[in-house]
VMD Tcl script that builds the backbone (N, CA, C; Angstrom):
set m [mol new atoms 381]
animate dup $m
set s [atomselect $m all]
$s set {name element resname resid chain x y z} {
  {N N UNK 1 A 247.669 69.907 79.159}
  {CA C UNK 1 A 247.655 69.270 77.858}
  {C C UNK 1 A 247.511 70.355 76.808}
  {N N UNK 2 A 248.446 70.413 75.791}
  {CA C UNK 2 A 248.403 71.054 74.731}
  {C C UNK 2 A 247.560 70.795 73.166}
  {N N UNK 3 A 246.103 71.290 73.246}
  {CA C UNK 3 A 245.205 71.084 72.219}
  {C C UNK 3 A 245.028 72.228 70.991}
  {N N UNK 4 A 245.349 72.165 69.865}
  {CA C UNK 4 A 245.371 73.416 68.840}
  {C C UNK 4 A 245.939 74.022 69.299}
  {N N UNK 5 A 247.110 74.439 70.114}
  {CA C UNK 5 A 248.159 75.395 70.603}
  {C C UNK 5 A 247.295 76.066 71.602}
  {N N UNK 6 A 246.435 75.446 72.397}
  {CA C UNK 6 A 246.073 75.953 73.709}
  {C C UNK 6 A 246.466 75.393 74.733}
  {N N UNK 7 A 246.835 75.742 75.756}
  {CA C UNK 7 A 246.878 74.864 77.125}
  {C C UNK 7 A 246.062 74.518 77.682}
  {N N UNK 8 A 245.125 73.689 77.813}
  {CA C UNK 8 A 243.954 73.182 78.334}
  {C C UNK 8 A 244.571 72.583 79.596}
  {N N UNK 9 A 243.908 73.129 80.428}
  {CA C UNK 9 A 243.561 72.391 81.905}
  {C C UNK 9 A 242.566 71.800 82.429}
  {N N UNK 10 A 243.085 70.578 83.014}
  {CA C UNK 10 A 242.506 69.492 83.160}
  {C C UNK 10 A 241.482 69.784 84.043}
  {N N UNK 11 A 242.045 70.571 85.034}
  {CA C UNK 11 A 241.332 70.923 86.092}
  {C C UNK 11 A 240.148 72.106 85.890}
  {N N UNK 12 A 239.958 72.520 84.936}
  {CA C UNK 12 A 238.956 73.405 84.282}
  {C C UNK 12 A 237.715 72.475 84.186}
  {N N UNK 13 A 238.559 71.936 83.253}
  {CA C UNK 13 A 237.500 70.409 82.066}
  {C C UNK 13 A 236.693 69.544 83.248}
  {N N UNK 14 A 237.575 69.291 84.301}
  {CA C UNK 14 A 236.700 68.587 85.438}
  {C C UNK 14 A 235.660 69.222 85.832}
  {N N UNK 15 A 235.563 70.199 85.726}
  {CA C UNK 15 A 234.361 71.354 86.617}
  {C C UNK 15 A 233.366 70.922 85.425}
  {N N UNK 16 A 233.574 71.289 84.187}
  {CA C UNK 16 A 232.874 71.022 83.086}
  {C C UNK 16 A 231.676 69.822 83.146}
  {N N UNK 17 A 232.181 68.348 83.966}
  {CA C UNK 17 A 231.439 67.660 84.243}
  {C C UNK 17 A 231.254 67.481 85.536}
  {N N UNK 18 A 230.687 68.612 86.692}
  {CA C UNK 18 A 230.581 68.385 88.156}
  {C C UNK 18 A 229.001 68.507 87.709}
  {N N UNK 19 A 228.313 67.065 88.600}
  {CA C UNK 19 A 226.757 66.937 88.017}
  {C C UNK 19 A 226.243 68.140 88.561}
  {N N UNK 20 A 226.305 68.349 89.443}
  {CA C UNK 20 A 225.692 68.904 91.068}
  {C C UNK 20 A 224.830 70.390 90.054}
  {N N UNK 21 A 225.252 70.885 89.550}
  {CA C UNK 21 A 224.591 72.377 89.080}
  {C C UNK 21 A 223.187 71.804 87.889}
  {N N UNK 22 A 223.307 70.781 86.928}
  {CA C UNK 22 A 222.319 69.973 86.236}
  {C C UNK 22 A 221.417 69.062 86.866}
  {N N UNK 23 A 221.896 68.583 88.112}
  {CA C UNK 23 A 220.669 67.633 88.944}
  {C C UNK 23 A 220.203 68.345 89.797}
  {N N UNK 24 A 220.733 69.315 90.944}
  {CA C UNK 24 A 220.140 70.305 91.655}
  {C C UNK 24 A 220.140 68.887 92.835}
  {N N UNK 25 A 219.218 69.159 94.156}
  {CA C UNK 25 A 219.045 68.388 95.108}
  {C C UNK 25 A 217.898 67.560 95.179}
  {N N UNK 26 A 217.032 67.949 93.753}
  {CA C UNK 26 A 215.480 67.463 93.498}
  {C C UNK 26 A 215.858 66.067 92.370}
  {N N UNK 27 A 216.957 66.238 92.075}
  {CA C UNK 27 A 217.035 64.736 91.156}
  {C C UNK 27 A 218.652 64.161 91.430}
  {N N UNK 28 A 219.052 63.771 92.709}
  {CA C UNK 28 A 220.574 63.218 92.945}
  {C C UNK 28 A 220.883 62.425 92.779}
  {N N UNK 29 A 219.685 60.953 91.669}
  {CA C UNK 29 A 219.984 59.751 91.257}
  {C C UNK 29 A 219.978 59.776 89.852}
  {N N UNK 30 A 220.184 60.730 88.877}
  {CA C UNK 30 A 219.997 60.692 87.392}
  {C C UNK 30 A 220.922 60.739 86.970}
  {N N UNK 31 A 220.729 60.182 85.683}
  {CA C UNK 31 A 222.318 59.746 84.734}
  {C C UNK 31 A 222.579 60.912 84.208}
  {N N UNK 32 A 223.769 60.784 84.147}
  {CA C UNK 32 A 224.459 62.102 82.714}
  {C C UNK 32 A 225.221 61.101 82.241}
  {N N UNK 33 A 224.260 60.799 80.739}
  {CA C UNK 33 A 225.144 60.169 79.576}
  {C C UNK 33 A 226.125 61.066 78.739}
  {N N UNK 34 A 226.954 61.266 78.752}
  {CA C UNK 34 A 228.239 62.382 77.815}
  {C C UNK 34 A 227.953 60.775 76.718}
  {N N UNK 35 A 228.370 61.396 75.411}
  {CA C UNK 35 A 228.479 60.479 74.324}
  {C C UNK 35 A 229.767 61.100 73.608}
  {N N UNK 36 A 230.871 60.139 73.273}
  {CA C UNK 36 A 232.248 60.620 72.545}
  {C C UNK 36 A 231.714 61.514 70.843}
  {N N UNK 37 A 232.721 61.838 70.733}
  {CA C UNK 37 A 232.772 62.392 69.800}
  {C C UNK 37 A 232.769 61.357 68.948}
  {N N UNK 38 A 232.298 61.649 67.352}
  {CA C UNK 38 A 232.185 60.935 66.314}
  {C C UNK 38 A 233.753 60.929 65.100}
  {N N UNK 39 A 234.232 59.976 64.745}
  {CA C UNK 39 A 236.036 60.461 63.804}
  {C C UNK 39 A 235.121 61.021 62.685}
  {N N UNK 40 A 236.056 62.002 62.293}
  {CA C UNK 40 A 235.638 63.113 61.487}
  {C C UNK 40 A 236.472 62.291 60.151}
  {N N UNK 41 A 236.763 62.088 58.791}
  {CA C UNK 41 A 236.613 61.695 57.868}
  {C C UNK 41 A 237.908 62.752 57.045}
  {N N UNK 42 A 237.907 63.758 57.877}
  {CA C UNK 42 A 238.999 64.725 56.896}
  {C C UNK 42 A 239.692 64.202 57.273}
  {N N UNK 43 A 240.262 63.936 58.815}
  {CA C UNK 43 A 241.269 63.346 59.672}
  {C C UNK 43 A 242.021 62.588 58.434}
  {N N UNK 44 A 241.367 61.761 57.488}
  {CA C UNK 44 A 242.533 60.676 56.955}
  {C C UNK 44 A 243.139 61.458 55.884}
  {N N UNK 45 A 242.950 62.727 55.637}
  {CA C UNK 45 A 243.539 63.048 54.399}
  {C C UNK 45 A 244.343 64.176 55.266}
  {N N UNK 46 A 244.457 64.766 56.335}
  {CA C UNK 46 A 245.416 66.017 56.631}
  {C C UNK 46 A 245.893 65.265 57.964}
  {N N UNK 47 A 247.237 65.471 57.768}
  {CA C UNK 47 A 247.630 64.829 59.206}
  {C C UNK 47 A 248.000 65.925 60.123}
  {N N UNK 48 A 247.936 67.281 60.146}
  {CA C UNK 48 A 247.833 68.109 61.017}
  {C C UNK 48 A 246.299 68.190 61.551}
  {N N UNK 49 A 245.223 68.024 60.971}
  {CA C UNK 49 A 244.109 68.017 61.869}
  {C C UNK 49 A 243.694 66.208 62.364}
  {N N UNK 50 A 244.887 65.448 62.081}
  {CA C UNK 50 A 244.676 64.119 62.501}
  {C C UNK 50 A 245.329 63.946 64.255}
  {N N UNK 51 A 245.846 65.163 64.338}
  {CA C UNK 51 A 247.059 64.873 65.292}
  {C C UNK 51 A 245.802 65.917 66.432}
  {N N UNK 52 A 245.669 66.956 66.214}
  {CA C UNK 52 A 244.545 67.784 66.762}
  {C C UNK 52 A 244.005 67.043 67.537}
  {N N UNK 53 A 242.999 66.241 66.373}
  {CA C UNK 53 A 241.533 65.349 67.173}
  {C C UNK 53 A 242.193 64.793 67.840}
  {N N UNK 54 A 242.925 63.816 67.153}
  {CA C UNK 54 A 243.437 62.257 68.723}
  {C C UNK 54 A 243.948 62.897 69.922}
  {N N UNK 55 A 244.147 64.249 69.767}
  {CA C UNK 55 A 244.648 64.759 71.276}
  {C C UNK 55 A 243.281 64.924 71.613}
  {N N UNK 56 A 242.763 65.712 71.295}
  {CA C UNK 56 A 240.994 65.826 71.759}
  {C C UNK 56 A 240.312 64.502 72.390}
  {N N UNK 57 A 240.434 63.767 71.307}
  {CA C UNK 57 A 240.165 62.966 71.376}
  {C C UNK 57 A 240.158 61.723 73.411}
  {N N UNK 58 A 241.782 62.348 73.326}
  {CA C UNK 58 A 242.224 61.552 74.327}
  {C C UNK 58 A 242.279 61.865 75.355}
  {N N UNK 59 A 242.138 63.492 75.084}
  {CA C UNK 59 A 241.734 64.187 76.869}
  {C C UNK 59 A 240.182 64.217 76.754}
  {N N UNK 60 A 239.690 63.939 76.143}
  {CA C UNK 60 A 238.092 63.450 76.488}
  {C C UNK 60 A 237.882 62.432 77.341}
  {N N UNK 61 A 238.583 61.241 76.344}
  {CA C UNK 61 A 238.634 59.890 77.331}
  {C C UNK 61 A 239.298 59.542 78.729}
  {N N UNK 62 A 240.474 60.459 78.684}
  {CA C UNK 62 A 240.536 60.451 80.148}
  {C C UNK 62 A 240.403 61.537 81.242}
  {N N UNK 63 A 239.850 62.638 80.691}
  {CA C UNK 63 A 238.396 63.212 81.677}
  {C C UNK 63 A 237.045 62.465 82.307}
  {N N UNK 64 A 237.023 61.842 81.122}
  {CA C UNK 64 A 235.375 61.312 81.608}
  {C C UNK 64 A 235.582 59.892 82.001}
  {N N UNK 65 A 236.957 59.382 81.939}
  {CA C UNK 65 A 237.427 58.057 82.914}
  {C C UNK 65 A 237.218 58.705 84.399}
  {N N UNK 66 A 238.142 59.995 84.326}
  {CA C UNK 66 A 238.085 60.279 85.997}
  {C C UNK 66 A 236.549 61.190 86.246}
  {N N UNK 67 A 235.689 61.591 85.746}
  {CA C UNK 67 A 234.673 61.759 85.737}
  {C C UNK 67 A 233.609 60.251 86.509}
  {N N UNK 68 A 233.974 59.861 85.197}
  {CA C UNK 68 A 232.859 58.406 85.920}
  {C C UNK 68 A 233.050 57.901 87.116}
  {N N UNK 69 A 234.560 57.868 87.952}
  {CA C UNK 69 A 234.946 57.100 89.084}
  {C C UNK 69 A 234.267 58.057 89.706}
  {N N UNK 70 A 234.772 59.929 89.947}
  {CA C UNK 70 A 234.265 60.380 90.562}
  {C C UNK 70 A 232.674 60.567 91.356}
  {N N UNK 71 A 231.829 60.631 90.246}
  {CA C UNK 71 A 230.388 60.528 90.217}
  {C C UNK 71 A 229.593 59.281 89.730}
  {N N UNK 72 A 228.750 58.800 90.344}
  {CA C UNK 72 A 228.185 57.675 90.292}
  {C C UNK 72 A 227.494 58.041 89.298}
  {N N UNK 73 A 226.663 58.737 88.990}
  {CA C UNK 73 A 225.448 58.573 87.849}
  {C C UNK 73 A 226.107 59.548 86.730}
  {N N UNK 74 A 227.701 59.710 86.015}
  {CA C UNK 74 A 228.243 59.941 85.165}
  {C C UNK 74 A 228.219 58.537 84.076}
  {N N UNK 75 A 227.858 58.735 82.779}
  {CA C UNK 75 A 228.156 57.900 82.174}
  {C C UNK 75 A 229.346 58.399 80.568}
  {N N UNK 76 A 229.969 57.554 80.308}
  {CA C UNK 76 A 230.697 57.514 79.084}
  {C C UNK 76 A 230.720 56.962 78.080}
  {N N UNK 77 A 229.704 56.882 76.792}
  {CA C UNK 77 A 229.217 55.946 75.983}
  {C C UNK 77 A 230.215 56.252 74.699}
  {N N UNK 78 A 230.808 55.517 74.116}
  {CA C UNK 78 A 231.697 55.208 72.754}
  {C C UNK 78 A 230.505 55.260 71.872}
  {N N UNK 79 A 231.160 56.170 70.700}
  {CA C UNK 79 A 229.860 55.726 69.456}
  {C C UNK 79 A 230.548 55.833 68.196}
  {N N UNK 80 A 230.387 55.497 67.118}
  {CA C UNK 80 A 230.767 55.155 66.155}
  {C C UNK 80 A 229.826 55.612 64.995}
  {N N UNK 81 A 230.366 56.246 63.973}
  {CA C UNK 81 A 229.018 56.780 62.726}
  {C C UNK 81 A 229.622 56.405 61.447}
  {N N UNK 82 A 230.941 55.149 61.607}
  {CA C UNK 82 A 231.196 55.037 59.800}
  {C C UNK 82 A 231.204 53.392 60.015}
  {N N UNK 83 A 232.124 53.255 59.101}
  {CA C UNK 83 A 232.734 51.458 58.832}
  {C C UNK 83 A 233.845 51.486 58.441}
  {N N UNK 84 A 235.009 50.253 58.507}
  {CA C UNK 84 A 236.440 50.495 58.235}
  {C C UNK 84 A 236.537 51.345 57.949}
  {N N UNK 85 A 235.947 51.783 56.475}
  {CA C UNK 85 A 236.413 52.334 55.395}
  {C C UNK 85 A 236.058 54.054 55.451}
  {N N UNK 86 A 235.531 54.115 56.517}
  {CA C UNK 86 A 235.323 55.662 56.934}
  {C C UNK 86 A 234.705 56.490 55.590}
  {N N UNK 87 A 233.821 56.278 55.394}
  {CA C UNK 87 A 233.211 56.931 54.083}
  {C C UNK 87 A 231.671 57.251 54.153}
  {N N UNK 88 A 231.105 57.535 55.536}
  {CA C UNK 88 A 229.856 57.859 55.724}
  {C C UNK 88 A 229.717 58.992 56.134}
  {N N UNK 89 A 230.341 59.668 55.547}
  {CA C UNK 89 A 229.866 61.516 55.708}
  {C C UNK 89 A 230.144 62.164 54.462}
  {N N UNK 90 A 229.031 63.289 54.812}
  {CA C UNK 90 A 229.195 63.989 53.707}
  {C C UNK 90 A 230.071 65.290 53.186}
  {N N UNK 91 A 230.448 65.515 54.600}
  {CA C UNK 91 A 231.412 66.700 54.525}
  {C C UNK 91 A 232.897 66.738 54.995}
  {N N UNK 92 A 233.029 65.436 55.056}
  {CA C UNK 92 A 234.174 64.986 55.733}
  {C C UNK 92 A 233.999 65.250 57.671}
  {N N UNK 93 A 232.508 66.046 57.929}
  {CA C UNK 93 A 232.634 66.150 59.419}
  {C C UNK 93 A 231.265 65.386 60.112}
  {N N UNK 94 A 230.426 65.887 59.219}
  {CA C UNK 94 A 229.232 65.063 59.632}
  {C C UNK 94 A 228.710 63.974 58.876}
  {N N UNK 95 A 228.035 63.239 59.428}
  {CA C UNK 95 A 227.325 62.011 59.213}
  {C C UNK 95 A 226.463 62.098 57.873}
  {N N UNK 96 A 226.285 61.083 56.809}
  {CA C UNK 96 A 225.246 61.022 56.137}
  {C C UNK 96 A 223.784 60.471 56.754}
  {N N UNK 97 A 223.346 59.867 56.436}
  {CA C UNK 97 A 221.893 59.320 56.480}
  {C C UNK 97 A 222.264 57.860 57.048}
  {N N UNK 98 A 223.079 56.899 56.489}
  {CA C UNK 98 A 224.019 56.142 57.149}
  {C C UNK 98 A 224.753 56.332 58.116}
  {N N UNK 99 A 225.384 57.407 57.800}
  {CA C UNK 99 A 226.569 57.081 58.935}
  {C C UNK 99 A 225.683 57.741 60.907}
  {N N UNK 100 A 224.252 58.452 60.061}
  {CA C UNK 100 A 223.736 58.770 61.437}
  {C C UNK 100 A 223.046 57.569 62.230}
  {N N UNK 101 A 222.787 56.632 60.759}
  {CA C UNK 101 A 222.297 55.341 61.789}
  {C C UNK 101 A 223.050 54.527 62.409}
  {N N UNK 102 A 224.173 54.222 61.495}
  {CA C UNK 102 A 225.500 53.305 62.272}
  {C C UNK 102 A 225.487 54.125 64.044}
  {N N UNK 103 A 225.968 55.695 63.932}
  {CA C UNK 103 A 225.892 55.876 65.117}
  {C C UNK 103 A 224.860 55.994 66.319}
  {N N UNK 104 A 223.817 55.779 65.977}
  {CA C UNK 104 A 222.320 55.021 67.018}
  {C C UNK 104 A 222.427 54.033 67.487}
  {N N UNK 105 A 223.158 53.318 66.134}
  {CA C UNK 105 A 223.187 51.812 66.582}
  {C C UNK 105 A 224.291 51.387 67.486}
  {N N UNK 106 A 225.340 52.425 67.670}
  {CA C UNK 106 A 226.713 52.037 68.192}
  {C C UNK 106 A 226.113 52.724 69.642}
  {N N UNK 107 A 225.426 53.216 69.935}
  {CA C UNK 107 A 224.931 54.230 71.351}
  {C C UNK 107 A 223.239 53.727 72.002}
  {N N UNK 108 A 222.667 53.292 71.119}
  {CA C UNK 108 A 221.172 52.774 71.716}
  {C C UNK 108 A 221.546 51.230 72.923}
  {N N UNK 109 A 222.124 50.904 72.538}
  {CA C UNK 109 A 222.442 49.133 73.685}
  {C C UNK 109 A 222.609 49.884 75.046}
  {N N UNK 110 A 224.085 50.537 74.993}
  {CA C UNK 110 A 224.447 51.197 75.841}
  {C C UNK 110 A 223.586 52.072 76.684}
  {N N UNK 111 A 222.883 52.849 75.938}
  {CA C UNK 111 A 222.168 54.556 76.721}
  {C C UNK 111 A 221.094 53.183 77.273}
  {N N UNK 112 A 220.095 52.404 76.447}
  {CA C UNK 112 A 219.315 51.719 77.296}
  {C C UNK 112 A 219.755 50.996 78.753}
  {N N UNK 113 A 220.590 50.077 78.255}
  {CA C UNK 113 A 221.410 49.588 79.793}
  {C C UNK 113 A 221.527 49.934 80.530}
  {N N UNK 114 A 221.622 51.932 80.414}
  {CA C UNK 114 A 221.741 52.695 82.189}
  {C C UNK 114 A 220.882 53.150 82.061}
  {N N UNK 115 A 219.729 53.252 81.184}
  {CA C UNK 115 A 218.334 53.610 81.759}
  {C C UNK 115 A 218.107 53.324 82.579}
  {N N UNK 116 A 217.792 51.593 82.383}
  {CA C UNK 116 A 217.391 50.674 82.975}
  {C C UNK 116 A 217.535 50.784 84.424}
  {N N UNK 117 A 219.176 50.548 84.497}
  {CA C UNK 117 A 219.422 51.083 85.916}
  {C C UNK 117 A 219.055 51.767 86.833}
  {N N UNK 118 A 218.080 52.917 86.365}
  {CA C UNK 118 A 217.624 54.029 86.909}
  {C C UNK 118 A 215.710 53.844 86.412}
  {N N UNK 119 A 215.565 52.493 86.164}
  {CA C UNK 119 A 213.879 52.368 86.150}
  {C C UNK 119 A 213.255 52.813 85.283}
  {N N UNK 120 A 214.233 52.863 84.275}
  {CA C UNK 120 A 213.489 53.934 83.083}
  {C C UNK 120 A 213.529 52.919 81.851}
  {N N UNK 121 A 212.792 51.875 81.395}
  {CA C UNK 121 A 212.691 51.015 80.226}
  {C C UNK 121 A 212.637 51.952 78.759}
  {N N UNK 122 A 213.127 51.037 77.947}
  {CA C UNK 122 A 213.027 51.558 76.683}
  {C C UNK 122 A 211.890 52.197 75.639}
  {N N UNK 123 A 210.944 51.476 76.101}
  {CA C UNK 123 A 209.774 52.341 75.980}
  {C C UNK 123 A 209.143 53.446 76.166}
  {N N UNK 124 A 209.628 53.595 77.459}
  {CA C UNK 124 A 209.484 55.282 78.071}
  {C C UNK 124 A 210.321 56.011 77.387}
  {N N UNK 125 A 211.024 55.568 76.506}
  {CA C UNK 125 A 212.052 56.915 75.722}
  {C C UNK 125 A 211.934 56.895 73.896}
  {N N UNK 126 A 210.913 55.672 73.959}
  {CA C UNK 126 A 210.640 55.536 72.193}
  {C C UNK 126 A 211.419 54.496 71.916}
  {N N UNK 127 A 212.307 53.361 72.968}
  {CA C UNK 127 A 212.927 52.473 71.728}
  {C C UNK 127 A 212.301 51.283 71.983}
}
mol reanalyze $m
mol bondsrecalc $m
mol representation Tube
mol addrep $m
């Protein structure tokens, strides 16, 4: 796949998420939540860095599709930091004060749900 005029291999990017070196043999039931990237806000005004991300974008999503089948305690959480109208950042890349809560709120349901799974309630993590 061709990203910013690099050739990215897929088969690199897979290694990228092999749990085995982060859990070790002392923790072989723990989650790895990966969380997507957030749309960046310049995107709507340059359509050469619009074309960039959605490639990024899309070899993310289907890395960490074949990620998740591969490994059981891989997770892939969608998150979100604006509204339609994409106007919650301040630099066109990061989040305001808003747009950092929209994205808590688009990722807290989720990250709790596979806590859970793994015996770990919301409380034990502050929510």
């Amino acid at each position: 796949m061709d990203v910013d005029g690099k050739n990215i291999s897929w088969r690199y990017h897979l290694q990228l998420v092999d749990t085995a070196p982060f859990r070790g043999k002392k923790k072989p039931n723990t989650p790895i939540i990966f969380i997507s990237s957030i749309w960046r806000e310049r995107n709507n005004f340059n359509t050469e860095s619009y074309k960039g991300e959605m490639a990024k974008m899309h070899m993310a999503d289907s890395l960490m599709k074949i990620a998740c089948k591969k490994y059981n305690d891989v997770y892939f959480v969608k998150s979100d930091a604006s509204t339609p109208g994409h106007n919650h950042q301040v630099d066109g890349v990061h989040p305001d004060d808003y747009g950092y809560e929209l994205w808590a709120k688009s990722i807290c349901n989720e990250i709790v749900t596979i806590l859970c799974k793994y015996g770990i309630s919301g409380s034990q993590i502050g929510f």
